[in-house]
C-alpha positions in Angstrom: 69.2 -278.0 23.8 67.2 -274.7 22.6 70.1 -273.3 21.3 71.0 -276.7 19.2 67.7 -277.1 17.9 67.1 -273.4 16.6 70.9 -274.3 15.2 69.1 -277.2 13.7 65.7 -275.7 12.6 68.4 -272.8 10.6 70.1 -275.6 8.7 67.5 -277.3 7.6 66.3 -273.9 6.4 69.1 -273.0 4.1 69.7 -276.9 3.0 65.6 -276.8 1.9 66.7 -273.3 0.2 69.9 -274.9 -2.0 67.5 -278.1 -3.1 64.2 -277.0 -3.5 65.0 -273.2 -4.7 64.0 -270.2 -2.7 60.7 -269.5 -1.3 60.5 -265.6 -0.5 63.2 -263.1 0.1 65.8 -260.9 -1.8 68.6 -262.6 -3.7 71.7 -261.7 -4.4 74.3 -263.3 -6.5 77.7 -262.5 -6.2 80.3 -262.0 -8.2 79.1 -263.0 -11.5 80.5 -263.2 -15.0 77.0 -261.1 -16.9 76.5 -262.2 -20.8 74.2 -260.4 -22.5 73.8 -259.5 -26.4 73.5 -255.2 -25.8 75.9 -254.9 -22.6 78.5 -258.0 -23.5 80.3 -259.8 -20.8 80.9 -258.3 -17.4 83.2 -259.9 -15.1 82.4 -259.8 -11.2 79.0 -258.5 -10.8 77.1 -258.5 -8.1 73.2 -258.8 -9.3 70.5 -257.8 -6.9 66.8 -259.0 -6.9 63.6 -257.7 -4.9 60.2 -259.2 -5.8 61.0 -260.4 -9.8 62.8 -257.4 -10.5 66.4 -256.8 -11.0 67.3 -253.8 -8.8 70.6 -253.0 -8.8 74.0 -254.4 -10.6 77.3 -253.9 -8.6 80.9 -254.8 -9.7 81.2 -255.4 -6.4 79.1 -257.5 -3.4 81.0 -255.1 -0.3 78.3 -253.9 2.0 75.4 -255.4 -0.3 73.0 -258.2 1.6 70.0 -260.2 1.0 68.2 -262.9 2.9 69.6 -265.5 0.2 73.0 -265.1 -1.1 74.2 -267.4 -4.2 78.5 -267.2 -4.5 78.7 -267.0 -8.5 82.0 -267.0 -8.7 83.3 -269.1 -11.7 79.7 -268.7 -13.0 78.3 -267.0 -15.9 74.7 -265.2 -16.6 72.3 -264.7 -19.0 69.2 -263.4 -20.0 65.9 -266.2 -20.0 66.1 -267.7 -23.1 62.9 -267.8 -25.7 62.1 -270.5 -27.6 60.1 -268.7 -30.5 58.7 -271.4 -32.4 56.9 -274.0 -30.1 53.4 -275.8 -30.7 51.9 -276.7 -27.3 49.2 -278.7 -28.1 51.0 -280.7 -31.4 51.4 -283.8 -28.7 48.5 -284.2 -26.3 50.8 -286.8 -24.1 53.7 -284.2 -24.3 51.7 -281.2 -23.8 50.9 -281.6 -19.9 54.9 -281.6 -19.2 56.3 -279.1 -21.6 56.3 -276.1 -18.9 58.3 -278.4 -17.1 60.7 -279.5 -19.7 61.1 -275.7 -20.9 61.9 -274.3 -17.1 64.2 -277.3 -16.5 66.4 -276.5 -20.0 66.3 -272.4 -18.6 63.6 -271.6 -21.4 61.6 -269.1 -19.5 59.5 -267.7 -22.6 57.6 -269.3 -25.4 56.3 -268.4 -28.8 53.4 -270.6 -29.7 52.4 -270.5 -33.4 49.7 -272.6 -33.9 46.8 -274.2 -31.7 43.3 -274.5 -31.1 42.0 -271.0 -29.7 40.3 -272.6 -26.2 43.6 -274.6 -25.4 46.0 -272.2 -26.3 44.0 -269.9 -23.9 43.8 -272.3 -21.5 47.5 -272.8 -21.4 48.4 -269.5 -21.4 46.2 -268.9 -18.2 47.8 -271.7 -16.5 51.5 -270.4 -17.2 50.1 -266.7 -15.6 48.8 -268.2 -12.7 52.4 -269.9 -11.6 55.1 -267.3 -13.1 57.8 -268.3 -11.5 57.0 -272.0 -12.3 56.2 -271.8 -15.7 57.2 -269.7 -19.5 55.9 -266.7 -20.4 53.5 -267.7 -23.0 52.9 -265.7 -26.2 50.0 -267.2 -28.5 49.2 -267.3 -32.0 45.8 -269.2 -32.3 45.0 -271.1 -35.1 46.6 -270.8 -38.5 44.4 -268.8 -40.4 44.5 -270.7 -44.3 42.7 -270.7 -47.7 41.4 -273.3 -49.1 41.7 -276.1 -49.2 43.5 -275.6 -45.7 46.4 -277.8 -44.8 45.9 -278.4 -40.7 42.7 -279.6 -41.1 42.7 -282.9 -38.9 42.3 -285.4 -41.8 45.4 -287.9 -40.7 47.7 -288.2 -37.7 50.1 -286.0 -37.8 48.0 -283.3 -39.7 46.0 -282.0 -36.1 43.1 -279.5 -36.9 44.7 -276.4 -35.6 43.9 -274.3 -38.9 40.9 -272.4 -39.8 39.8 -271.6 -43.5 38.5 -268.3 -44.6 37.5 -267.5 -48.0 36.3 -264.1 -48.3 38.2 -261.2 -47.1 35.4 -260.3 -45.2 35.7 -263.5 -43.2 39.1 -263.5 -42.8 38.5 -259.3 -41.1 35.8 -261.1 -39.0 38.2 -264.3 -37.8 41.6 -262.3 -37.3 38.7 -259.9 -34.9 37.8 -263.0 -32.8 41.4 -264.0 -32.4 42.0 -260.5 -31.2 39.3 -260.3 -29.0 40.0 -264.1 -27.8 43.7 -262.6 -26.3 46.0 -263.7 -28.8 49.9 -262.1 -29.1 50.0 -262.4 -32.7 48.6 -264.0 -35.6 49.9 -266.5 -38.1 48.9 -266.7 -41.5 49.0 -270.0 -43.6 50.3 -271.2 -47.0 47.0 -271.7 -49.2 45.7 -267.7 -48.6 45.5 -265.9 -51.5 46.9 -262.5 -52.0 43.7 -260.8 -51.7 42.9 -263.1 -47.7 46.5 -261.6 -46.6 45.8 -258.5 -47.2 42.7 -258.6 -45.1 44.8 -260.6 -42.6 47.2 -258.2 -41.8 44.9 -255.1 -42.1 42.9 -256.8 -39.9 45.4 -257.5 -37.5 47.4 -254.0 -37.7 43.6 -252.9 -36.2 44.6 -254.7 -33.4 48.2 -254.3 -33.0 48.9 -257.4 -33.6 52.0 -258.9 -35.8 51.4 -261.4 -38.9 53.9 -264.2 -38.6 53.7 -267.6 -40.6 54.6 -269.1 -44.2 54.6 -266.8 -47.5 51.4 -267.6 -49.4 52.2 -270.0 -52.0 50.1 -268.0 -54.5 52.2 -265.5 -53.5 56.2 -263.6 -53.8 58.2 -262.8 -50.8 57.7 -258.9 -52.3 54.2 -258.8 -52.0 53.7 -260.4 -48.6 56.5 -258.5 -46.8 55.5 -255.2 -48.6 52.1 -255.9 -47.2 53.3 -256.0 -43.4 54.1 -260.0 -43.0 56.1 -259.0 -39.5 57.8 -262.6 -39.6 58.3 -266.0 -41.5 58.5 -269.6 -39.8 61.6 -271.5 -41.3 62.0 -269.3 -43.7 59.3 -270.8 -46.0 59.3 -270.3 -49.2 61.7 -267.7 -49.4 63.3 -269.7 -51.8 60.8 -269.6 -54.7 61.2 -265.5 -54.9 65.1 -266.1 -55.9 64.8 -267.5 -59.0 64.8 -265.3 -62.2 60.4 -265.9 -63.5 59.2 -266.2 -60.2 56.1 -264.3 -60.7 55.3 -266.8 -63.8 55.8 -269.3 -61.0 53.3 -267.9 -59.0 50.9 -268.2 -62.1 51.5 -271.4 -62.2 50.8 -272.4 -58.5 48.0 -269.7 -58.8 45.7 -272.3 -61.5 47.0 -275.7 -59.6 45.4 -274.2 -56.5 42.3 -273.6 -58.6 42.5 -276.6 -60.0 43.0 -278.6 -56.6 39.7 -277.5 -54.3 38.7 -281.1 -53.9 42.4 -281.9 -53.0 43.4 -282.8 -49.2 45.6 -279.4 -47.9 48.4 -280.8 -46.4 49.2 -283.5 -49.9 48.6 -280.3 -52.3 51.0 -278.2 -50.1 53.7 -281.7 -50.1 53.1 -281.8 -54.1 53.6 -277.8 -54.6 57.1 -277.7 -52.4 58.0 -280.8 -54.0 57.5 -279.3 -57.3 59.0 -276.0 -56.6 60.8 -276.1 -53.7 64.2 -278.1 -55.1 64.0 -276.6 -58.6 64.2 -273.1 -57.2 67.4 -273.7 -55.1 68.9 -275.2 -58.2 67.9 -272.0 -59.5 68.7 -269.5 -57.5 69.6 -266.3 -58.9 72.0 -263.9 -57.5 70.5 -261.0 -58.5 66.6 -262.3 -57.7 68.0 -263.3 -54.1 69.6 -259.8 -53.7 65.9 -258.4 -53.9 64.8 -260.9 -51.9 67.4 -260.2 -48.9 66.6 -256.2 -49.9 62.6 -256.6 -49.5 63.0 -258.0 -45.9 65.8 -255.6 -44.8 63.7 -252.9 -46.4 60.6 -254.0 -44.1 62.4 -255.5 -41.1 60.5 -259.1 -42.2 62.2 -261.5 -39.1 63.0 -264.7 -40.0 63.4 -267.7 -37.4 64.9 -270.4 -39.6 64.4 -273.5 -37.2 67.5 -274.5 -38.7 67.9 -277.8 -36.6 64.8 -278.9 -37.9 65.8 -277.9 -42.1 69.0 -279.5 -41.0 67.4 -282.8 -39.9 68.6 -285.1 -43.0 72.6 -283.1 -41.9 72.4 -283.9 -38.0 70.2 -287.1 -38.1 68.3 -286.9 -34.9 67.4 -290.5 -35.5 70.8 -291.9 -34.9 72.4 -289.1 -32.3 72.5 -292.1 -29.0 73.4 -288.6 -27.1 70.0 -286.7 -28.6 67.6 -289.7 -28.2 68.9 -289.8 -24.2 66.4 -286.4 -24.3 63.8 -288.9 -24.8 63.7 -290.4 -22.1 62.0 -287.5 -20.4 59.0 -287.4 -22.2 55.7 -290.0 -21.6 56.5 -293.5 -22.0 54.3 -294.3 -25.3 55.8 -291.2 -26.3 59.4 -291.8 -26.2 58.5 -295.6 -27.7 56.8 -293.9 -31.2 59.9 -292.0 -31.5 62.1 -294.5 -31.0 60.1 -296.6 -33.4 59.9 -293.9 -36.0 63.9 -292.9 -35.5 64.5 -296.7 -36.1 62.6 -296.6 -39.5 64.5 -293.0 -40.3 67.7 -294.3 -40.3 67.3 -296.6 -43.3 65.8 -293.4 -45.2 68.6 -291.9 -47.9 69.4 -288.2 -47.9 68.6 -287.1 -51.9 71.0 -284.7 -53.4 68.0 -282.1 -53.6 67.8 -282.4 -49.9 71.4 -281.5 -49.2 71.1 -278.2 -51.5 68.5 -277.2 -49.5 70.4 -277.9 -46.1 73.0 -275.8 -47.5 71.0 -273.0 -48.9 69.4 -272.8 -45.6 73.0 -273.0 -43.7 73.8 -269.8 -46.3 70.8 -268.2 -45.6 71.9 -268.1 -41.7 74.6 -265.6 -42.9 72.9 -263.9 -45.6 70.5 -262.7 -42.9 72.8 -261.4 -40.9 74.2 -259.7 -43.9 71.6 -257.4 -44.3 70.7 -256.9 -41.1 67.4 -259.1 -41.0 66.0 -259.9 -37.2 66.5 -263.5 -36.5 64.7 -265.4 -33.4 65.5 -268.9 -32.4 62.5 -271.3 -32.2 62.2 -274.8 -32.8 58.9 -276.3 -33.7 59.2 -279.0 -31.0 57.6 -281.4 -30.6 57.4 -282.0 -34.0 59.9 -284.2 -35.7 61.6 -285.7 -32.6 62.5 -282.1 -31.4 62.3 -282.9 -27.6 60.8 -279.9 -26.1 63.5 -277.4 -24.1 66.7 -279.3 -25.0 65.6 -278.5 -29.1 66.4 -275.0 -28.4 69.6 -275.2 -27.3 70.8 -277.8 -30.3 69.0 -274.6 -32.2 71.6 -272.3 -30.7 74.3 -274.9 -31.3 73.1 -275.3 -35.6 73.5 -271.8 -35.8 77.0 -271.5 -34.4 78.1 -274.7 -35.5 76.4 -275.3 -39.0 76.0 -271.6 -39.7 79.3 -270.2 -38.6 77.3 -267.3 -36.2 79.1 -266.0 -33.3 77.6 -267.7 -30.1 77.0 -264.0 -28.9 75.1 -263.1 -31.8 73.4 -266.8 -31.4 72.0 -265.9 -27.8 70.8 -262.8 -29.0 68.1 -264.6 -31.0 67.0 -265.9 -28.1 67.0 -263.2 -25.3 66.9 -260.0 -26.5 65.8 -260.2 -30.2 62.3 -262.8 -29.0 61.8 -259.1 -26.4 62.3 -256.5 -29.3 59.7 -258.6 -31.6 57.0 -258.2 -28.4 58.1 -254.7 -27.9 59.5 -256.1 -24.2 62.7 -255.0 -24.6 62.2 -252.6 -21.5 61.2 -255.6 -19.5 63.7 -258.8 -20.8 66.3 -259.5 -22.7 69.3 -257.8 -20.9 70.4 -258.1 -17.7 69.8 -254.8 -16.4 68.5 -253.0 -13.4 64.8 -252.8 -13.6 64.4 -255.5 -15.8 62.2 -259.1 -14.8 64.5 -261.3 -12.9 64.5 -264.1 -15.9 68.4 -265.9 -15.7 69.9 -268.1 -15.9 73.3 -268.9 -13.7 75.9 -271.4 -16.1 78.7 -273.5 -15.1 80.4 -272.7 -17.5 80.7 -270.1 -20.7 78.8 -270.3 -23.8 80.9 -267.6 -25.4 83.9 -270.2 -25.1 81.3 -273.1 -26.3 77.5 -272.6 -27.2 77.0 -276.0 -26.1 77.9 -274.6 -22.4 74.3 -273.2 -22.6 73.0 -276.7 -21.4 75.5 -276.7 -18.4 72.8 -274.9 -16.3 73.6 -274.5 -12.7 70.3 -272.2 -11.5 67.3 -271.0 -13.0 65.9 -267.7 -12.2 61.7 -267.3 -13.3 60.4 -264.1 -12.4 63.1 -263.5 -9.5 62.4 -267.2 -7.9 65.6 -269.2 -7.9 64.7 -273.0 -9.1 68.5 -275.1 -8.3 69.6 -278.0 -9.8 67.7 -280.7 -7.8 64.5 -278.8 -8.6 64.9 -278.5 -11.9 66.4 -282.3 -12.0 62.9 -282.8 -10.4 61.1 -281.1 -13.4 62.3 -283.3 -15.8 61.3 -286.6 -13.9 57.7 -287.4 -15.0 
């Protein structure tokens, strides 16, 4: 009867091991098809983990053991993915379950580019206090804008997650504050003039810390990339550098700013991209846009597009029965406002000025890539019904998909290229020995389909193995 009920005690061990993930102990997974953007695919590998390290890779599991063994046979790994473009705080009903909803789609690292300082501080506390249960958490802060500033909290939708500095003095003093405060990076906003940028970035290069945001709209790609703008969110703006007088179109956008002070932000910055925005794609120069594409080569300016998000009008989100399914994850009241507002969407009509944009944006994908021009994958969920960890693998999908990028080029901008931009490519990114034990096991290969990305069989956070039922369990409210 002893002998049964150690038998017993042992079973119940490993069955609470396979459906609640694994507690403590090494893990090895055997036999392994490896993906990875530097290394490529690797049939048969044998991946060891101690701790949340990787320690050693074998093309073969003979005489290799570990207190928790995973067969990974007919399985394929690949590095954590990043989403690179998240707002935390957008939502306050969503924002108490998007750790979850990231682990559970294998997003194991965030970019957050845009919140109030104390809660995006808070939040990134509370994702280093549980690693293996939660994203890495990078964190912009506030945007830092002109005037009049566009997040400034005047209407829903428009949350107060700006802050306006006028003198370059200020904007030193601010970008010092963030610094000091613990952010990863700082993200400059649409209504700073040239002279604020400047004292942005110099700021900021004090500190080590990378500009990211939207080019200036008093402002050319040129000057804000020869300046040291690190990145750019959608690629915003881009657009009004490639036509032929684009400097006079600065002037122009220069004296309606002026002109505007008493104007609310976020309706100035509507009325200037509606102005500007559809005349210069029907503008476009070729030989304008070749400087353009040269400028952010030339600096190694990143780009992450958010393409399912420019593409929204293209893949209607609104009407996708398979997308809004994602909605049932989130809060109740919140997955009725969406439904709601994708009901009212549908009867919207897609302008011809729209679809020139969607497919200077698809172009751009490629044109990127043309001139060697760092991409990352990020999404901007939760805005715009962009369900938070299943947005950034419809991301991955636009760019194969819409864009015509390989699906192993795709996954780079979301493993290794998120790790270069934080200077962690020692750490992340690859699946290689010595690295932090951030993978994720697949059913099946996204090489043959980037939608295979979503057929996740195991997620590993920081070497702790999270299985299906667990992560099923993350998802549930």
């Amino acid at each position: 009867m002893k002998h049964l009920l150690m038998c017993l005690c042992y079973l119940m061990a490993i069955l609470l091991f396979q459906s609640c993930g694994q507690e403590k102990g090494d893990v090895l997974i055997q036999n392994i098809t490896t993906i990875d953007a530097i290394n490529g695919i690797k049939a048969n590998q044998s991946i060891l983990i101690k701790g949340n390290r990787i320690v050693s890779i074998h093309d073969s599991s003979n005489g290799l053991t570990a207190s928790n063994i995973i067969n990974g046979s007919g399985k394929y790994m690949i590095p954590g993915l990043w989403d690179a473009h998240v707002h935390l705080t957008f939502e306050e009903e969503v924002e108490e379950h998007m750790f979850d909803l990231f682990i559970a789609n294998g997003i194991t690292s965030i970019r957050d580019t845009g919140g109030q300082i104390d809660r995006m501080v808070k939040l990134k506390e509370q994702a280093e206090s549980k690693v293996t249960h939660r994203p890495r958490v990078k964190i912009a802060g506030p945007l830092i804008d002109g005037s009049p500033r566009v997040y400034d909290g005047s209407a829903p939708g428009v949350p107060d997650i700006s802050k306006g500095v006028s003198t370059p003095e200020e904007a030193k003093t601010y970008v010092a504050e963030l610094a000091a405060a613990g952010v990863d990076l700082v993200k400059a906003y649409e209504m700073l003039t040239p002279e604020l940028f400047e004292a942005v970035v110099k700021e900021a290069n004090k500190h080590n810390l990378k500009v990211t945001g939207h080019i200036p709209l008093q402002m050319t790609v040129h000057q804000a990339s020869d300046l040291g703008m690190a990145s750019v969110e959608h690629m915003r703006n881009l657009e009004m550098s490639m036509v032929p007088n684009a400097e006079a179109k600065v002037a122009e956008r220069v004296k309606i700013v002026s002109m505007s002070q008493d104007s609310l932000g976020y309706g100035l910055r509507s009325r200037l991209h509606n102005n500007y925005r559809f005349s210069s794609i029907a503008e476009i120069d070729p030989q304008a846009k070749s400087k353009v594409l040269h400028t952010l080569n030339k600096n190694q300016t990143w780009q992450i597009p958010t393409l399912a998000l420019m593409l929204s009008s293209e893949l209607l989100p609104w009407s996708d029965e398979e997308w809004k399914q994602t909605f049932d994850y989130l809060p109740a009241k919140t997955k009725a406002t969406w439904l709601r507002d994708c009901a009212q969407m549908v009867e919207v009509p897609v302008s011809d000025n729209q679809k020139s944009y969607m497919n200077w944006a698809k172009g751009m994908i490629q044109d990127l890539q043309d001139n060697d021009i760092p991409i990352m994958a990020g999404t901007d969920c939760p805005i715009f019904f962009l369900t938070p960890g299943f947005s950034l693998h419809r991301e991955l999908q636009s760019f194969v998909e819409e864009a015509g990028m390989h699906p192993l080029a795709a996954l780079k901008t979301a493993t290794y290229n998120p790790a270069l931009y934080f200077n962690m490519e020692d750490e992340l990114g690859t699946i290689d020995a010595g690295k932090i034990a951030d993978l994720l096991i697949l059913d099946k290969n996204p090489l043959e389909n980037i939608r295979n990305t979503k057929a996740i069989h195991r997620v590993i956070k920081d070497g702790y193995v999270h299985d299906g039922n667990a992560l099923e369990g993350m998802l549930r409210l």
